[in-house]
Structures are given as C-alpha cells and as structure tokens.
N, C-alpha and C positions, 0 to 999 in steps of 0.2 A: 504494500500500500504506500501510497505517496499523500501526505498528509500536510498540505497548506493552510499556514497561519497568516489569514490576512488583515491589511488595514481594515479596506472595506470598497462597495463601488464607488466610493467620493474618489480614490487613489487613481490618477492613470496611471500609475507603474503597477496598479497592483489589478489594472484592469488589462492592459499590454502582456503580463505575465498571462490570464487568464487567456486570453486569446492565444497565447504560445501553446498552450495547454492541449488547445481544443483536438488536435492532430496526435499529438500523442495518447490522449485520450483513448485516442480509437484503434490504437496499437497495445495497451493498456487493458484494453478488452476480450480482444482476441489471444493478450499473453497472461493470462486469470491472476492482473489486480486490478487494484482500485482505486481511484482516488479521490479525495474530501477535501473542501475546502470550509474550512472556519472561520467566521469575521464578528467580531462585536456588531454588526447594521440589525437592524430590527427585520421583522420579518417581510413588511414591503422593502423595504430597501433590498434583502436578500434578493427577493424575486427580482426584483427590478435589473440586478446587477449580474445575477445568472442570465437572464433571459436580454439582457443588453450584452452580450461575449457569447451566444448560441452557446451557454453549457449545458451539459447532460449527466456530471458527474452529482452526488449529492452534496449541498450546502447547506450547514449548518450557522443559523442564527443563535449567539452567546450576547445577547442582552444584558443579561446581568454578570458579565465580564467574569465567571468562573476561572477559564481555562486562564486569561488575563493573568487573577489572583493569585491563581493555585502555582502557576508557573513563572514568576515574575517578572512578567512581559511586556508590563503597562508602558507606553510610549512618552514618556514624558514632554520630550519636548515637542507634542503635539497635543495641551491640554484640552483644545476645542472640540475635537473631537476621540479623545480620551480612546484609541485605538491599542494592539496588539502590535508592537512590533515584530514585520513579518516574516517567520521562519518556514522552510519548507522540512520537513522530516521523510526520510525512507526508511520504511516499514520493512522488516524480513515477518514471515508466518510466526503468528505468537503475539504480533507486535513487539516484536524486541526492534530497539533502535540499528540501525546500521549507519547513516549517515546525516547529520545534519546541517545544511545551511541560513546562516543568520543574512536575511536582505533587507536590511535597513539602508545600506547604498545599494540604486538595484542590482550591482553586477556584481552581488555580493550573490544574488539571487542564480540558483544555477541552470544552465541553458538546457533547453530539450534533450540536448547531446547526451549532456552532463548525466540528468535524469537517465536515460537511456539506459546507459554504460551501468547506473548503479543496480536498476533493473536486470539486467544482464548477470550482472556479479551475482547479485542475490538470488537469483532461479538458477544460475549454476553450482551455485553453495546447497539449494537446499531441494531440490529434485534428481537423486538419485536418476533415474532413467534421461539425464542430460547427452548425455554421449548412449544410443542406443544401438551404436554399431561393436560395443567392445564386447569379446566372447561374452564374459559373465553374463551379460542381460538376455543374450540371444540366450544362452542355455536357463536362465531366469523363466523367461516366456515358456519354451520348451517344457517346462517344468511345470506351468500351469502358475507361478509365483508374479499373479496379475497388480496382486498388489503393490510392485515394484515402478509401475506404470501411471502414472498421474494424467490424467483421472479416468482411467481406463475403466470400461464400467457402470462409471457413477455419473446420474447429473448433476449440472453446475451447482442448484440447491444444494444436496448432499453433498459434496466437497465441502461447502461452505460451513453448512452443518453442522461436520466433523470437529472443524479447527475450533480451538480453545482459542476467545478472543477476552478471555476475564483478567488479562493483565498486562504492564507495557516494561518495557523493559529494557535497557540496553547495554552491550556485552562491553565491558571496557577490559578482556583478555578474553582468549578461549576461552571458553570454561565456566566464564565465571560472569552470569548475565544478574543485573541486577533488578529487580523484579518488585514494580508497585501493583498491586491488585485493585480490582475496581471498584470494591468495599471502602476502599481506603483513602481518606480526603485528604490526607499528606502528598507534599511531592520532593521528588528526589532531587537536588543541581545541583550538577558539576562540573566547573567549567562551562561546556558547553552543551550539557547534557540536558535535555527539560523533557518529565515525561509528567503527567497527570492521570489519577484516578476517580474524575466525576466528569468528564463527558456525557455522560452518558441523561446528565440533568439539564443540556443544553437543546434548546428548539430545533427540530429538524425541519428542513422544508427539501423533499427527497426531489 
C-alpha cells in the first residue's frame, strides 16, 4: 500500500502530486495494492478534491486532525489552515513500514518512478513465487503446493481477507519490526518513522 498524507485540495503541489498519481494508480491495480490518501479537508472538500484530479483511489476525511495529533505532523507554519505536513509512506503486507518520504518541499515528495521501484522491491521481498521459472517452484506446482502461488485460487476479496491489517509497523533491522496495534492510541517516532493506531476513527469517503 502507498499511503498519502496530504495538505489538502486548497494545495496545488498537493493536487499536481495527485494527478501524478492517477497512472500509476492503475498499475497499482493490476499489481494487488492500494493506495489512500488522507487530508485534514472536511468531507465536501474531500469530494471536491478527489473528483477535481479524476481519483479512484479511497480518501479519507480527518476532521478532527487524529492522525495530525497522534503523529506529530501538524504544519505549523501554515496556521490558517492548520494542515498535515505531507508524507507519503510505502506499505509492505502487514502494514509494516518500508519507506518513507517527508514532502514539505515538493521534491522532497517522491516521483512515480521513485514509487515504482519501491513497489517493485516490496513484491519481490514478499511473494515467494517472484521468479516462477526456478526449479523449486516448477517442482512446487508439480507437487500440487498451490499455495506457493499468489493468488492462485482465491478471489481478490479472499486474499484481502486473509491479511492481518490490525497493526502498523516498521522494521528498523531484519528481524526486528516494531509493531503498534490498532487498539492502541499511542504512536511510535523515530526519526523519521510515524506510524498511528486510530485510523480507523477517521471519515471515509471510499
């Protein structure tokens, strides 16, 4: 998942990004993730600012600036309209963190490219059946060992289903993933680590 913290649609950088979006978007689809975007804008603004960039993805409305709070993001030197400074976050399954960029200057914000490559990285990290030409997997198949095969099988729902999405987390060594649960209104930072546990109390508009 590719998980966008934005100003809001008042922002043209942050509506310029959104437009960048809309293409890979649809590559994003086809390659089973997802992506969300989150803005403090109330709920017409929301519509207004999806449906003014042709998005398709889901955006979520944070009114009462949660994720803001919990993550401490608040933009100060933009008191007027009291916004999220905007980060993009890449999701591996689990929601563990893999990569995050801070775009408070836009070119801070990272290109389609950018985005791409990490997608890339992260579905060759964690889909076993990546390379489907190496013996093991042909003898896997052979073997009836379907499960090896993403998402051989199953529909898109059931995949979705399956995954544990009850916690966020990010690995700062092999090994060793640091894990906030969704019970849980604390948040982790480090550096440049921001993950929250109350999402889930913010307005959606799907």
């Amino acid at each position: 998942m590719v998980l966008v913290l934005s100003r809001g649609g008042f922002c043209p950088k942050d509506r310029r990004q959104a437009e960048g979006l809309l293409e890979l978007h649809r590559e994003m689809e086809v390659g089973y993730c997802r992506l969300v975007t989150i803005s403090t804008d109330n709920i017409t603004e929301t519509n207004e600012y999806r449906s003014g960039v042709g998005a398709h993805w889901p955006f979520l409305s944070d009114t009462r600036r949660i994720v803001q709070k919990d993550l401490d993001v608040a933009e100060y030197t933009d008191p007027a309209h009291n916004p999220m400074i905007p980060h993009v976050i890449v999701l591996e399954p689990g929601l563990v963190i893999y990569k995050i960029y801070n775009g408070y200057w836009f070119f801070g914000r990272p290109t389609m490219e950018d985005l791409r490559q990490d997608l890339r990285t992260v579905t060759k990290k964690c889909r076993p059946d990546w390379d489907i030409t190496t013996p093991e997997l042909k003898a896997a198949w052979q073997q009836g060992r379907k499960e090896l095969f993403y998402p051989y099988g199953k529909t898109y729902a059931q995949t979705i289903g399956e995954q544990d999405y009850g916690s966020v987390a990010r690995r700062d060594s092999p090994g060793r993933p640091l894990a906030l649960h969704a019970d849980q209104p604390s948040v982790q930072r480090s550096n440049s680590t921001i993950v929250s546990g109350r999402a889930q109390q913010i307005s959606t508009f799907p």
